[in-house]
N, C-alpha and C positions, 0 to 999 in steps of 0.2 A: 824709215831710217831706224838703224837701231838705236837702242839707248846707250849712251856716254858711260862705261863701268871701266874705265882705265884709270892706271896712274900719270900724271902728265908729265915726264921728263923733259926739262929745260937744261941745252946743253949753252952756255953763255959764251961763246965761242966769239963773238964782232959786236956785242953792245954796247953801242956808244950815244951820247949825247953831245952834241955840238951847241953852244949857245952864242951870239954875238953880243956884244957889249950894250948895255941899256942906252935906251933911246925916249923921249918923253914923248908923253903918247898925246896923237893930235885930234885922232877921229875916235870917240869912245864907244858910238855906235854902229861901228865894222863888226868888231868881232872875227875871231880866231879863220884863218885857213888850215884844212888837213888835208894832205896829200898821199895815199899809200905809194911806194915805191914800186917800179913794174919793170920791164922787161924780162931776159931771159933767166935773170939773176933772181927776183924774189917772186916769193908766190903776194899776189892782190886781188885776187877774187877767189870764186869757190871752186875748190879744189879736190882732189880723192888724191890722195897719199897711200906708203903701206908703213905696214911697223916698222919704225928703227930708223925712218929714212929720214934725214934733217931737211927741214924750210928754212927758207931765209927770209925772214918779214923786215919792213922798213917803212917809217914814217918819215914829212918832212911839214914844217908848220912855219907859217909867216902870218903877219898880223898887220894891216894901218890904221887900227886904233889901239887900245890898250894892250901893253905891251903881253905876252903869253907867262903865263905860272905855274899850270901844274899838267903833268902829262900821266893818262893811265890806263894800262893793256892790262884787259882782263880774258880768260877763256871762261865760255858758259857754256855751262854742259846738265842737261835735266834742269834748265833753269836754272842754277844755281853758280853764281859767277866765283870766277875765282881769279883774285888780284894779283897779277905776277909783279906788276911792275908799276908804282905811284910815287912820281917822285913830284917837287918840287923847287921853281928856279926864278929869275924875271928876265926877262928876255926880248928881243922882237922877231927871231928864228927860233928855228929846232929842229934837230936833226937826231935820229935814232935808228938801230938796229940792231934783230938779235936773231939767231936761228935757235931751232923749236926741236925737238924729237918726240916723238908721242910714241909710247910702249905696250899699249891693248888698241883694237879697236871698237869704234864708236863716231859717233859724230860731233861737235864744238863747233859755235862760235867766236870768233875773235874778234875782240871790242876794242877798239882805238879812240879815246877822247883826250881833246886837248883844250882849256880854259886860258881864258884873257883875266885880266885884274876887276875886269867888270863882271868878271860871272858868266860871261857869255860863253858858251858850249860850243862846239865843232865833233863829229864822230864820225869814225867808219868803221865797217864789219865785214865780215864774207864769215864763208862755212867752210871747214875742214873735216872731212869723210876720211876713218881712214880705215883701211884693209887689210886682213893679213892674209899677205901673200900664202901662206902654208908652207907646209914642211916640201923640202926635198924629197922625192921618193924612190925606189927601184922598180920595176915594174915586171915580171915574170908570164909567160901566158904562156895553154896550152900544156901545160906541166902534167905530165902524167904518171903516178902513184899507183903503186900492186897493194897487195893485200896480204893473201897466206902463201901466193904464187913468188919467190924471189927474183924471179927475174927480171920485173920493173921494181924499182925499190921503193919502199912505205916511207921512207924517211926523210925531210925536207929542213935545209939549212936556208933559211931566209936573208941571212949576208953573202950568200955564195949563189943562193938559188941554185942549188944542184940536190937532186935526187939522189940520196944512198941508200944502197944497200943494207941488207940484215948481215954481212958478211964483211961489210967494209967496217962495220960500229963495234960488234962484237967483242973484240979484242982492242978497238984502238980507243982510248979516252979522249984522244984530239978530237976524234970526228965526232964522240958521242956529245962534246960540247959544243958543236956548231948545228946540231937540230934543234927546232925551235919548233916542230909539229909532226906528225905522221898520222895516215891513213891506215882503217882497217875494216871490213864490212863485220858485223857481230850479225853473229844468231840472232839474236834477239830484236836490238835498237839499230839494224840498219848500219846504213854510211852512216864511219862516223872520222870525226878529224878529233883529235884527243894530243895532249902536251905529254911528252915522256915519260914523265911521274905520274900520270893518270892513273889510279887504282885498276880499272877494269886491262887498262893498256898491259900491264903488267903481270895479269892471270893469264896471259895466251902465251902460252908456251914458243908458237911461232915466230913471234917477233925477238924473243929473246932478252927480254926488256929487264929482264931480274940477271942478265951477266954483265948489264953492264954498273958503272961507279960514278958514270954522274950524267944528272937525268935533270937538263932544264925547264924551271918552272912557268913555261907558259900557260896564258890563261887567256878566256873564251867567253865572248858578247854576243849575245842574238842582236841583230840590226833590222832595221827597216826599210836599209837600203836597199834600190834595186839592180838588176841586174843593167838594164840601162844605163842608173845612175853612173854604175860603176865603171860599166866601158865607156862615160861621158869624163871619165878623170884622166886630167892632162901630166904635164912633169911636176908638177905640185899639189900638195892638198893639204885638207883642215879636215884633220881627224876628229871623229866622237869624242867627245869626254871616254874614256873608259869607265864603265861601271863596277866599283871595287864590291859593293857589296852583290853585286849579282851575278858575279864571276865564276865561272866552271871550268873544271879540267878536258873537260871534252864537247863538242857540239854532236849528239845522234840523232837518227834519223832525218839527216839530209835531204833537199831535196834540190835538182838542178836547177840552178838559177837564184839560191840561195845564196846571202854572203852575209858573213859572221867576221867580228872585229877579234881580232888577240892583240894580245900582250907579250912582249918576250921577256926574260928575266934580264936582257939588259935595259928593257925599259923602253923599248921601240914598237910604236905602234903600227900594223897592218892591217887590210881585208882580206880576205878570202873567196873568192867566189866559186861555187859548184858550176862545173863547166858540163861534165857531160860521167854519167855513174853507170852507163851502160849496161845492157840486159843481160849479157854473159861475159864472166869473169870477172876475178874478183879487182876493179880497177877503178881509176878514177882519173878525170881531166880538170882540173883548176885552173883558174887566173891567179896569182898570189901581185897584192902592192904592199909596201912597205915602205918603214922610214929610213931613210939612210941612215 
């Protein structure tokens, strides 16, 4: 399981305490009853949640010896507990409840004790796993990208998923601000996918890349993901970290079946996978995923 690195959001939405009126206690060595609360309504055993999604937990406690006093819910995470909730009353019931939201995941315990006048103890627990779901994605396949050839176009808008042209950007600033990557085979370094502002992107005369007036700043992660991996990803995912210090304007010398993470300058993370960079002409097939 992983390890517990979240914050734990407590939303106190139905926390309540019910006590009935004192009663003198006749059996002192009974000792405390705990009950978690169950059906479809609360969670009482162990459970896999995902982020953000509220539980509903709920105790109920009764006693036939010393009447009950103190009640307290803790989460332990890496061993180390932590007391949300210690109160104290006198009582011969109790009745509690609260819903929970947790905002990273990781794994918890949750610890329920409840004490008689005598000291005597009563506890229950279960585990809470919880998951994040991942981001919403877009999904694009089979995308295929020119080179110096204009007639499939080099240039790719990852909110639109449409292929433009060197002809359609040239002149329009709308469209030049919806590309987020383009393709080109270089002399030198091969297939390469490079961000608009790319230095080398910008010395080939045939793209055109110096008439235009704005040039979003994407950026480029070598991964270790595989090609498999990446056709195993569903309508959701949990992106890489992006690595800032190891960031590059371009990814060359490609090779199929490779896939490399970017950045766009709104801040929305994707993959890319080399689909098929074929032996004549200058062209290229991708998978592109994205964040919505």
């Amino acid at each position: 399981m992983k390890k517990w690195n979240y914050l734990l959001s407590l939303l106190f939405v139905a926390s309540a305490v019910f006590v009935t009126s004192c009663t003198k206690d006749e059996d002192p060595e009974a000792g405390p009853n705990l009950n978690l609360k169950g059906g479809s309504t609360y969670v009482s055993a162990d459970a896999t949640v995902q982020v953000d999604d509220p539980i509903l937990v709920g105790v109920t406690g009764t006693t036939t010896g010393d009447n009950l006093t103190r009640f307290k819910f803790s989460v332990i995470s890496n061993n180390v507990p932590t007391a949300i909730v210690d109160s104290t009353f006198n009582s011969s019931s109790f009745d509690w409840d609260m819903e929970l939201t947790f905002t990273s995941v990781g794994e918890a315990r949750l610890l329920f004790e409840l004490w008689d006048k005598g000291g005597l103890k009563a506890e229950k627990s279960f585990i809470i796993t919880v998951e994040d779901p991942g981001m919403q994605i877009n999904k694009y396949l089979n995308v295929e990208l020119g080179s110096w050839n204009d007639a499939v176009g080099s240039f790719f808008s990852s909110t639109e998923g449409i292929v433009y042209t060197r002809g359609q950007l040239t002149t329009s600033v709308t469209n030049q601000a919806k590309i987020d990557f383009l393709f080109f085979k270089g002399d030198t370094n091969g297939n390469t996918i490079a961000s608009p502002d790319d230095v080398s992107a910008n010395t080939l005369s045939e793209l055109q890349l110096t008439l235009w007036t704005n040039k979003n700043q994407t950026r480029f992660n070598t991964t270790t993901i595989t090609a498999a991996q990446f056709d195993a990803i569903g309508d959701t995912y949990q992106f890489p970290v992006f690595n800032m210090t190891n960031q590059t304007t371009k990814v060359n010398a490609m090779t199929e079946g490779q896939v490399i993470l970017f950045k766009t300058e709104a801040g929305k993370l994707g993959l890319i996978k080399a689909v098929d960079f074929y032996s004549r002409g200058d062209l290229a097939k991708v998978d592109v995923i994205v964040q919505k």
